[in-house]
MARBATOR-63221 format. One line per field, with one value per residue: residue number from 1; x negated, y negated, z negated of N, C-alpha, C in turn. Coordinates in pm, whole numbers. Layout:
% MARBATOR-63221
num = c(NUM	...)
n_X = c(X	...)
n_Y = c(Y	...)
n_Z = c(Z	...)
ca_X = c(X	...)
ca_Y = c(Y	...)
ca_Z = c(Z	...)
c_X = c(X	...)
c_Y = c(Y	...)
c_Z = c(Z	...)
END
This chain:
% MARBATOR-63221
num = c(1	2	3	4	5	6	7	8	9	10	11	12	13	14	15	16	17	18	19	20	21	22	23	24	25	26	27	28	29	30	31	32	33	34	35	36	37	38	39	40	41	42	43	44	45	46	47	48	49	50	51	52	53	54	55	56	57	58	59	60	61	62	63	64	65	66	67	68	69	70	71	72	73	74	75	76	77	78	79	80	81	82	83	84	85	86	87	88	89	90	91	92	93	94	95	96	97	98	99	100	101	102	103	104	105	106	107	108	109	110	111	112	113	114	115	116	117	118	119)
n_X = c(158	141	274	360	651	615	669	745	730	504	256	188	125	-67	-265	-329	-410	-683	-794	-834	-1084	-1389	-1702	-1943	-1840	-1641	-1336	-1163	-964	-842	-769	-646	-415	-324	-247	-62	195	133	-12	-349	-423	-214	-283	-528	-387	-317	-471	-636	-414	-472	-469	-602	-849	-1057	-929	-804	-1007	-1092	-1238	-1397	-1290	-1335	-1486	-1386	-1603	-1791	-1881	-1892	-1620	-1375	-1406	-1194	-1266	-1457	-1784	-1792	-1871	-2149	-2142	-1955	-2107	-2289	-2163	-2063	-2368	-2422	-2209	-2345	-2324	-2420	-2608	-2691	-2953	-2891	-2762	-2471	-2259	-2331	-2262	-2250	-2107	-1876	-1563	-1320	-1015	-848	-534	-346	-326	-363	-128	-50	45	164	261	400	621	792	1093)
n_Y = c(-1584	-1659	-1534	-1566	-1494	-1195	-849	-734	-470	-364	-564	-575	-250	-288	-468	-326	-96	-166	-138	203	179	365	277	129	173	67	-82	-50	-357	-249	23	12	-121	95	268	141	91	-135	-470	-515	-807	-863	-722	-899	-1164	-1077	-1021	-1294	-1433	-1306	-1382	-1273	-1184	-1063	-873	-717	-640	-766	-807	-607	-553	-490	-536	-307	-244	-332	-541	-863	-1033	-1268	-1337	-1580	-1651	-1862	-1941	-1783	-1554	-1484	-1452	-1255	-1115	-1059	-960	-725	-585	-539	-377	-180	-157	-29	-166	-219	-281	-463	-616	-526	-352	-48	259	496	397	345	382	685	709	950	1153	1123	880	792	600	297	59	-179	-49	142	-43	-100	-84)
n_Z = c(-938	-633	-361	-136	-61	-53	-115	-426	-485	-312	-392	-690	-726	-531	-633	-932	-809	-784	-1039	-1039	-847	-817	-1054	-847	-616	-281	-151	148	332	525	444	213	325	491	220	132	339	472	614	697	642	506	266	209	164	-93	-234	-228	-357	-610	-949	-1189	-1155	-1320	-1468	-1235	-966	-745	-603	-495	-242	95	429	682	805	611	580	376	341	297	0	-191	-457	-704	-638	-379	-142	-201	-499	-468	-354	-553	-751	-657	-626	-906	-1015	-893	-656	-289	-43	301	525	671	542	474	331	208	370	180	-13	47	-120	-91	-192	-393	-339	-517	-767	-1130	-1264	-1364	-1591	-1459	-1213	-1348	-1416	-1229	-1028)
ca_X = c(93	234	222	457	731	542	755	637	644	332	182	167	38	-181	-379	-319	-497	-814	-888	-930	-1187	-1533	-1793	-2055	-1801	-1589	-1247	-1180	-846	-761	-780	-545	-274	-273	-194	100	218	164	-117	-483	-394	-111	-370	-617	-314	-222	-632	-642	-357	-481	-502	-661	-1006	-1120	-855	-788	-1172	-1038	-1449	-1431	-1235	-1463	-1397	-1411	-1766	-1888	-1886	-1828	-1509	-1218	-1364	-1224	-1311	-1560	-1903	-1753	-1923	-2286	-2110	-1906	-2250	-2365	-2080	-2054	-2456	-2411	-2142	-2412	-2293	-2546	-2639	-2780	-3080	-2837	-2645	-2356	-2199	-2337	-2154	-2264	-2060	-1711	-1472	-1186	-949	-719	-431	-284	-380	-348	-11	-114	133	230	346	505	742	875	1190)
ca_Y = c(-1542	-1715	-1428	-1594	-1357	-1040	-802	-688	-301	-403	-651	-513	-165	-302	-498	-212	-12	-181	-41	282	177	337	195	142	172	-11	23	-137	-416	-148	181	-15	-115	239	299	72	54	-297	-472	-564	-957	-881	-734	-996	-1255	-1031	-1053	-1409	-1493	-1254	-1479	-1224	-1100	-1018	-746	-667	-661	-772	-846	-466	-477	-527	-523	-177	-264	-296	-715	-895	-1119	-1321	-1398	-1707	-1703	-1936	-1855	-1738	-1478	-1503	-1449	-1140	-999	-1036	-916	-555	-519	-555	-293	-52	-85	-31	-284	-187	-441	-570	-669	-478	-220	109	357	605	315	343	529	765	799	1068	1153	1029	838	744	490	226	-9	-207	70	170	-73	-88	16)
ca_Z = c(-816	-520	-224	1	-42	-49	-191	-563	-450	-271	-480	-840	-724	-468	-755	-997	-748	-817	-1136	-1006	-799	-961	-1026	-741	-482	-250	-23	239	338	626	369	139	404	503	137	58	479	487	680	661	627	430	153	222	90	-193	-288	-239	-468	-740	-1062	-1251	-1084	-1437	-1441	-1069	-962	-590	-532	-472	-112	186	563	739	894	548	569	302	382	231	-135	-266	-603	-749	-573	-270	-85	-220	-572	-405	-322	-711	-825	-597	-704	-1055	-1010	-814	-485	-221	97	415	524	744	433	501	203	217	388	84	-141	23	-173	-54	-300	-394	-254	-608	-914	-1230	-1266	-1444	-1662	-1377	-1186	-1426	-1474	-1115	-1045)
c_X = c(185	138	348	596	761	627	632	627	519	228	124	67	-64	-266	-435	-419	-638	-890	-893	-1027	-1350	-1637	-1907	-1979	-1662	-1499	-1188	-994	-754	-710	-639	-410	-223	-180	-80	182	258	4	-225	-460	-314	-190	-440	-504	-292	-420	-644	-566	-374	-561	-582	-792	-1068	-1074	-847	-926	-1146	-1182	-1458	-1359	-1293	-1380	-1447	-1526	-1824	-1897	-1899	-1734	-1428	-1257	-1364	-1256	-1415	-1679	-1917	-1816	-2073	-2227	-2049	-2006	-2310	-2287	-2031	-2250	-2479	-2364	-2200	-2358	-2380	-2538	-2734	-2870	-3009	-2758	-2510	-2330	-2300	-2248	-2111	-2133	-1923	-1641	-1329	-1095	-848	-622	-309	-345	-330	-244	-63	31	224	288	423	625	812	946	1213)
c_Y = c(-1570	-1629	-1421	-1494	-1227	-953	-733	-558	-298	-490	-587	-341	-200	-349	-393	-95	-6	-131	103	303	193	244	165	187	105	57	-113	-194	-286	-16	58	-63	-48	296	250	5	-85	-295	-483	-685	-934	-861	-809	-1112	-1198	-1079	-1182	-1471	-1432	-1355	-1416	-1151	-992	-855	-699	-692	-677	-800	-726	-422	-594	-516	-391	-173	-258	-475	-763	-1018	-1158	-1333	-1495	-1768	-1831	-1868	-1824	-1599	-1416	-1456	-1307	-1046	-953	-933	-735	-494	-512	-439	-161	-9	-87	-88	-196	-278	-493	-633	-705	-392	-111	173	493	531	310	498	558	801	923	1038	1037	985	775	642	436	129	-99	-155	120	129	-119	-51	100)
c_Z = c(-699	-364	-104	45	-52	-135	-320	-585	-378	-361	-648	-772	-636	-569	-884	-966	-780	-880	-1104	-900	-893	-938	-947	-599	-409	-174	67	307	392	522	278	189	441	398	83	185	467	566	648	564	524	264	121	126	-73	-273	-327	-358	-605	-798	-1179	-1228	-1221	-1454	-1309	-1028	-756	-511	-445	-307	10	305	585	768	809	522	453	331	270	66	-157	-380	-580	-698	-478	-219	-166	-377	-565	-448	-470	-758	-831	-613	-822	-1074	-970	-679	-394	-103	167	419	621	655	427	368	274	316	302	-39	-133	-6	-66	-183	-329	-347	-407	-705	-1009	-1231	-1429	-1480	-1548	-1243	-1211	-1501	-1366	-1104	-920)
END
C-alpha cells in the first residue's frame, strides 16, 4: 500500500476502522480525520491506496453532504452506489446517503489485529 509516506499509526487503524462500520451505515472522510487528527484528503489517500476493499469495506466512507465521492475501485461510483445498497444503506431522491444511514461511533471500539500490533 503505497500512501506516500503516511505514517502507519494512521493508516492501519484508519482501515481497521472500517470493519466496525455496521451494516446499513456510513461515516464520513471528515468524521474519520477527526478520529485519527489527520485530514479529510489525507483519509481520502489512505482509501484510495487500500488494496484490500474486500476486508477494509472503504465503499463505506462518503462525503459529509452525503455524496458519493473518491471510489476508485473497479465500477467507480455507480458500483459504490450498489455496493452501500446491498449493504442497506438508504438514498435520498436526490441520491445522496440518508442522513438516518450515518453512523456515530463510540467513543471506543473493538481493536482489531492490526491495532494490535502497533507499537
Amino acid at each position: 500500500m503505497n500512501t506516500s509516506g503516511m505514517s502507519l499509526r494512521v493508516v492501519h487503524p484508519a482501515l481497521e476502522f472500517l470493519r466496525a462500520i455496521p451494516r446499513g451505515r456510513v461515516v464520513t472522510y471528515a468524521a474519520l480525520a477527526r478520529r485519527f487528527c489527520t485530514s479529510p484528503r489525507a483519509i481520502g489517500s489512505i482509501m484510495r491506496a487500500n488494496a484490500h476493499p474486500d476486508a477494509f469495506p472503504c465503499y463505506k466512507v462518503v462525503a459529509s453532504s452525503g455524496a458519493l465521492t473518491g471510489y476508485s475501485g473497479p465500477g467507480g461510483l455507480a458500483r459504490k452506489r450498489r455496493l452501500l445498497k446491498a449493504d442497506g444503506v438508504r438514498f435520498t431522491a436526490s441520491d445522496t446517503v440518508h442522513p438516518d444511514s450515518f453512523w456515530v461511533p463510540p467513543k471506543r471500539i473493538r481493536q482489531g489485529p492490526l491495532q494490535k500490533s502497533l507499537p
